[in-house]
N, C-alpha and C positions, 0 to 999 in steps of 0.2 A: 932734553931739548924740546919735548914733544909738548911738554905738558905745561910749561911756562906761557903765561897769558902774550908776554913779546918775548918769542925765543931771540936769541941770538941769530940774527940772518945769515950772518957771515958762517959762524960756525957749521949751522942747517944743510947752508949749502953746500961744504965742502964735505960732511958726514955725506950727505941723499948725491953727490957724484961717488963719492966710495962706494955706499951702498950697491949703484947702480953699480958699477966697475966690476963688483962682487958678483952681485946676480948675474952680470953676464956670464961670468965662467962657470956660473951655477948650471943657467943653461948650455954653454958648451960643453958641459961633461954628462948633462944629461942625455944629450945629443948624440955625442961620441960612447957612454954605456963604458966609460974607460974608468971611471971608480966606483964604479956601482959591484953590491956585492954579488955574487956568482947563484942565478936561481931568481935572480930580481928581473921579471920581465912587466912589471906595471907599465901597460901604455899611458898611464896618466900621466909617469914623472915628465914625461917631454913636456907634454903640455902646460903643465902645471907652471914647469921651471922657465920656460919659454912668457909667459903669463906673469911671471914675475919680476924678471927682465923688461918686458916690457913697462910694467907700473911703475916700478923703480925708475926708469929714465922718464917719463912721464913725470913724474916726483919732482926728479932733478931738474928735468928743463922747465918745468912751471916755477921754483923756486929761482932758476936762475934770468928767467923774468920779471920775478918781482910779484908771482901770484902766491904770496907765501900761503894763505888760505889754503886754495886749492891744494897745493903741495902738501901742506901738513896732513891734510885730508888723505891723499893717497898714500903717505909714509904710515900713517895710520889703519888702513885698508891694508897694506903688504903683507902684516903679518899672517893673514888667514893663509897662504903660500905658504909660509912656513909650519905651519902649524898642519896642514895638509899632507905635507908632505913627509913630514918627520914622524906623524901618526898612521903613514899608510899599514902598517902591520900590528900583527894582535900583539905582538913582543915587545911594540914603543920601541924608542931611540934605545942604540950599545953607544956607552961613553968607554973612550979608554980611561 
């Protein structure tokens, strides 16, 4: 979606509300330390998670005005959150 010169609006927008929907409970659980593994005291994940919650709806609400520019820009920019977050240890991400 990201990378087509005219995404699809309609679709953009209903992924970057999901998206946001998600990051929220991203940061709710980094919040609450309720799935986080035992020995994991990084004070950065609040931050981090909290940061990305934000841009995500930022995303969304610029899309769902019609600033698809602006939007795609910032759905573009989220990943560094991720990508932060999932490499905070020297072990990288455990997939099951």
């Amino acid at each position: 979606l990201l990378s087509a010169r005219k995404p699809d609006e309609k679709e953009l927008r209903k992924q970057a509300r999901k998206l946001a929907e998600l990051s929220h409970a991203v940061s709710d659980d980094a919040l609450t330390k309720m799935k986080r593994p035992d020995g994991d005291a990084d004070a950065s994940l609040a931050f981090v998670a909290s940061e990305f919650a934000t841009e995500t709806r930022r995303a969304a609400s610029a899309l769902d005005r019609g600033n698809v520019a602006y939007g795609v820009a910032l759905l573009r920019g989220v990943t560094g959150y991720c990508v932060s977050c999932h490499t905070r240890h020297d072990a990288g991400p455990e997939f099951p």
